[in-house]
N, C-alpha and C positions, 0 to 999 in steps of 0.2 A: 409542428416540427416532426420530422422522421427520427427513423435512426440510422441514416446517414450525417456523417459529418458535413456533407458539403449542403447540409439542409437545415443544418442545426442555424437557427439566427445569432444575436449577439451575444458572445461570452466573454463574461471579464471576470479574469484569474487574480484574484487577490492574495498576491505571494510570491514569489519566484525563488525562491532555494531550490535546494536539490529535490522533492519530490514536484515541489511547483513546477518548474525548468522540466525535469522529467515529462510530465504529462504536456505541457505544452510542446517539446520536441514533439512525441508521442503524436498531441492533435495535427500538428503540420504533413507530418509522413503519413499520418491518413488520411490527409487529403482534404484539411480544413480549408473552407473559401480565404481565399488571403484577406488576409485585415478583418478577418472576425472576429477574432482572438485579440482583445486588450488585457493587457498585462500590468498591473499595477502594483509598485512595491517602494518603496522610499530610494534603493537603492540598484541603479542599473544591473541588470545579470550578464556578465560578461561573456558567459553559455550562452547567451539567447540573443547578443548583439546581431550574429548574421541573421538573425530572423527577422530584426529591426531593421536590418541594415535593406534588406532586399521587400521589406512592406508584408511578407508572408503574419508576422506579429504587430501589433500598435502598443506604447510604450506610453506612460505616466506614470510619474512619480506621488501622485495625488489621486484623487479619488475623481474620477471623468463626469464630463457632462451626462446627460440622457439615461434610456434604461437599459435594459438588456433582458434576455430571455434567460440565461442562466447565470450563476455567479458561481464560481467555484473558490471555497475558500481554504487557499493552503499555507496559512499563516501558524504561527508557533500557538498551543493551547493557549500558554499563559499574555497572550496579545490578544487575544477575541475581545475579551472588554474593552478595549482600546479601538481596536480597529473594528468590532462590526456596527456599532449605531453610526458611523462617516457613512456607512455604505446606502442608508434608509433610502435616499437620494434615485440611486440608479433601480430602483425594488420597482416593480407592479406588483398586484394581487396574486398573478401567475406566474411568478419571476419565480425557477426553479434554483434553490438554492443547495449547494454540494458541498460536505464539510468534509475534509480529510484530517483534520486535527484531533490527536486522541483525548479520548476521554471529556470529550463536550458534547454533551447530549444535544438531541432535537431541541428539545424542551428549552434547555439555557440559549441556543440559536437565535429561537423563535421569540425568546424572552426580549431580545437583544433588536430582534429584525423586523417582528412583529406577524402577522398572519398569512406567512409564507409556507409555498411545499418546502420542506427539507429533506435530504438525503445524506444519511451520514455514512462515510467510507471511510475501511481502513486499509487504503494498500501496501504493502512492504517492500523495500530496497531493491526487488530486482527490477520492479520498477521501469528503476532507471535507464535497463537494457531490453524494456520490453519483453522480461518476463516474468512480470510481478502476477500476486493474484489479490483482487478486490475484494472485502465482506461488505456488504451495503444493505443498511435499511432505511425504508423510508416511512415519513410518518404519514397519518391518516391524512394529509392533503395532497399526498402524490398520486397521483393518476396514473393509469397504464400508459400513457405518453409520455409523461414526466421520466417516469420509469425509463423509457426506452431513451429517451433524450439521454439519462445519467450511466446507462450502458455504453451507448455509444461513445459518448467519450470517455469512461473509465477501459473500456474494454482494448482503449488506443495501446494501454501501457501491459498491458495483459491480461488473464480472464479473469470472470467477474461473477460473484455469487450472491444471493441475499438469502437473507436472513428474515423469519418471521415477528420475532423478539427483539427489540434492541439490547435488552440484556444479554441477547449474545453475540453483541460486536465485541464485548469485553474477553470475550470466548476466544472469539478471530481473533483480536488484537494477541492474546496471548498464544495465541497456537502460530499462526500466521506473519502479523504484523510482527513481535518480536522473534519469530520464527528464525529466521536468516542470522541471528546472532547466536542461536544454539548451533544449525549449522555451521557456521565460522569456528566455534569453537571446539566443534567435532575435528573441524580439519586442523585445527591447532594445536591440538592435544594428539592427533593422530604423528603428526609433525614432529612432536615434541618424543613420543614413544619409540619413531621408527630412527630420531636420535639415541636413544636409549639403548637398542641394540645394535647401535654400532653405525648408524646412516651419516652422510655429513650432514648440515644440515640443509641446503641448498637441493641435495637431492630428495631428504623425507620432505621435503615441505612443497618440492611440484609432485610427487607420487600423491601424499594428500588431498590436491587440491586437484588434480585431475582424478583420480578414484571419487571425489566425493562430489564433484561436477560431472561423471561419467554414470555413477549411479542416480544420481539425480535425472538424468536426462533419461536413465532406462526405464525409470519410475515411472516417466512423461507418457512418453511413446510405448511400455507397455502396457496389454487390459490384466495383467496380473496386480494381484494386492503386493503391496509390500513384503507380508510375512510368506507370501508364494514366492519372491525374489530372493529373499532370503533363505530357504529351505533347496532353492535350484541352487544356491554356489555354495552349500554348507555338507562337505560328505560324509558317511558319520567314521565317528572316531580320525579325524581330519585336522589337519590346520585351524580352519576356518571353525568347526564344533569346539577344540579346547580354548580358542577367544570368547565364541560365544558364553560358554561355559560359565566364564568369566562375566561377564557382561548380562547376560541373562539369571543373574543368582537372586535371589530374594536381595539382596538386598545393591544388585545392580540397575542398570541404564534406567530398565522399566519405573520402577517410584522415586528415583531420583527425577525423571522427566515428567511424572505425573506431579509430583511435588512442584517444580520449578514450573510447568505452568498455571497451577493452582495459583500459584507466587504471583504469576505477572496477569493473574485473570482477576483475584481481589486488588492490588495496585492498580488495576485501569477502572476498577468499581472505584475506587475510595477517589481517583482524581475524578472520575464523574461528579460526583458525591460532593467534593470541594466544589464545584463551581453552579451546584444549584441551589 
């Protein structure tokens, strides 16, 4: 296999919710060979019907005949014991297997699947609109082809990083994968402020959400760091310096957010930890 999509052989996605659904849009729009993609989930995705509908996806409610060259599996953590020994079936020795489910190690996968490559990924919510960002690592039976194989299709939903350590997808998951819910809540709270002095709130809540999708998108597209973007709209003794002020004090934004992903970097340790 390449890393092309249209070279990749058989993948069967074990899962269709919203990140499942996600990357399977994702594979289609780049150009996956129609019908390579089997989708397997107990319960139809209404998201993904026109995909069934026109042959671009193949559908089962069960676990399909034959093998497959990759399996991606984007099912709920607490469902792997359930659902991954049904799957032993569609495996070969080289059947690359892709877990996007937190906090389920290689190890427990492999426990489950038996002496397969694994590749564990954590992508987060934006995902869904194709611009999420992957942490991935793979364990000692992933190959540089393997590798490129799980690029290629992770990279469908947005870009894609690895990691040397698996102990720091716990890292990603907390920085990254719950990432977008710290943002959300930046815009919430910004929202909630710019009612505070006087906004309706209809208007503080789109100024929020475009300010905080406007600078996001400057982050993207510029090669400045952060704290350079920061320093360029901050003039001194300014608007923008007596917020900071606020917000940069010993005991602002900074250890409050070092704190709160310390938070979600042991919680994605401990649910590892449960399940080996």
């Amino acid at each position: 296999m390449s890393d092309s999509l249209r070279d990749i052989g058989r993948v069967l996605l074990v899962g269709a919710g919203n990140m499942g659904g996600a990357m399977a849009r994702g594979w289609v729009g780049a150009g996956a060979r129609p019908s390579s993609i089997h989708v397997v989930d107990p319960r139809r995705s209404e998201a993904l019907e026109p995909f069934f509908a026109d042959g671009s996806l193949v559908y089962s409610a069960a676990v399909p005949s034959g093998t497959f060259d990759i399996v991606v599996l984007a099912v709920k953590p607490q469902m792997m014991g359930e659902a991954l020994p049904a799957l032993r079936s569609v495996l070969r020795p080289d059947t690359l297997v892709i877990s996007v489910a937190a906090g389920t190690t290689t190890a427990t996968i492999a426990s489950l699947l038996g002496d397969v490559p694994v590749v564990r990924a954590m992508p987060n919510t934006p995902a869904l609109i194709g611009r999420g960002i992957t942490g991935c690592f793979g364990d000692a039976r992933v190959s540089a082809r393997s590798r490129r194989d799980a690029e290629a299709l992770l990279i469908a939903c947005g870009s894609v990083l690895w990691v040397e350590r698996e102990a720091d997808i716990d890292a990603v998951t907390a920085v990254s994968g719950s990432g977008p819910a710290y943002v959300f809540l930046l815009a919430e709270t910004l929202a909630s402020a710019g009612e505070a002095v006087g906004l309706s709130r209809d208007l503080a809540l789109t100024l929020a959400r475009h300010t905080v999708a406007g600078a996001g998108e400057l982050m993207i597209r510029s090669e400045d760091e952060p704290s350079t973007l920061r320093r360029n709209v901050t003039s001194p003794n300014g608007t923008t310096q007596a917020a900071l002020d606020v917000l940069m004090a010993a005991n602002g934004l900074g250890p409050l957010m070092r704190d709160a992903v310390a938070a979600a970097a042991r919680r994605a340790a401990e649910l590892a930890g449960d399940k080996t």
